[in-house]
C-alpha positions, 0 to 999 in steps of 0.5 A, a space after each residue: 712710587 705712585 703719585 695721584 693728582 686731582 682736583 677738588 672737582 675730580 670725580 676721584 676727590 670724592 668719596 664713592 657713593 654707595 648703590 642705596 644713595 644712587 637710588 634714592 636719586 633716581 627716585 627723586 629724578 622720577 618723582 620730579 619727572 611725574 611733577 612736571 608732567 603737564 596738567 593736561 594730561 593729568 585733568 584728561 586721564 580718565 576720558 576715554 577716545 575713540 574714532 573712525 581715525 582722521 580719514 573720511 571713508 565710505 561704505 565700500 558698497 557706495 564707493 565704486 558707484 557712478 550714480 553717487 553724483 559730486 553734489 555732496 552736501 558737508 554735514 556734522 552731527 553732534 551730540 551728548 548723551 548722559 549714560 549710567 552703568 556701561 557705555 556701548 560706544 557702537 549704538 550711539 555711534 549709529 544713533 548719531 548717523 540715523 540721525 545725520 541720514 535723517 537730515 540728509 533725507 530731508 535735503 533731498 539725499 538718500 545716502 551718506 558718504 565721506 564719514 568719519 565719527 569720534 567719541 569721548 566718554 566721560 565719567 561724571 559724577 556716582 550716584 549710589 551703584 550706578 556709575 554715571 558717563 556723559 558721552 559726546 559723538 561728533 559725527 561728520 559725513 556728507 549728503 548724497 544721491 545715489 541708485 543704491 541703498 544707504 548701508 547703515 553702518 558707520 566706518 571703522 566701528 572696531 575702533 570704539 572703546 567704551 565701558 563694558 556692561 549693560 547701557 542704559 541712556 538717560 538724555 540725548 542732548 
């Protein structure tokens, strides 16, 4: 003769449970998960990043070059432009270090070093076909003199991520 002993807490008090009402659990589990999720993460799904990445870099044209003196000059560049239909993240990216060389012509350099650039799209509000995007470009680098000619291309361009189409851009702030 076969005795059993348990508990009221054993698991073998219990009826088993079926495999339906075991899902429906997990689904509870999962739905709770997704609850508690924080609300930053919510309110910031729809941005889109990108960016050279956390390092400065220079042009491998410039990098190598003795005449680059250590006079450097830090310079951050920042700007908002308003967008509709498509964002090309390469040309306003270049937009936004024309103008920090510009700045750094005006300084006396003829060169910029050390860059690193990161964007964030964001799309705002629709009117009609046309969706809209307000774009921010934060672009750092530094000044500087060198013998050879400024490349004109900023770092790491292959990391942009923007919205496929034609752009067209209706305000730089």
């Amino acid at each position: 003769m076969l005795t059993r002993i348990s508990s009221p807490d054993s698991p073998l008090s219990s009826p088993p449970t079926s495999p339906s009402s075991a899902l429906f659990k997990v689904v509870d589990v999962a739905s709770l998960f997704l609850k508690l999720r924080p609300a930053s993460s919510k309110a910031n799904s729809n941005h889109i990043d990108s960016s050279s990445g956390s390092e400065y870099m220079t042009h491998p044209t410039l990098q190598d070059d003795p005449t680059v003196g250590a006079k450097k000059l830090p310079l951050i560049q920042e700007e908002t432009f308003i967008v509709v239909d498509a964002v090309d993240v390469r040309k306003l990216v270049r937009a936004s270090r024309a103008a920090l060389l510009d700045k750094a012509k005006t300084l006396g350099a003829n060169c910029l070093v050390d860059e690193r650039w990161s964007c964030t799209v964001h799309p705002t509000k629709s009117s009609g076909n046309h969706a809209t995007y307000k774009v921010h470009v934060t672009y750092e680098a530094s000044a500087a003199r060198t013998s050879r000619r400024d490349p004109r291309t900023p770092p790491a361009l292959e990391n942009s991520r923007g919205v496929p189409g034609l752009m067209t851009i209706l305000k730089r702030l």
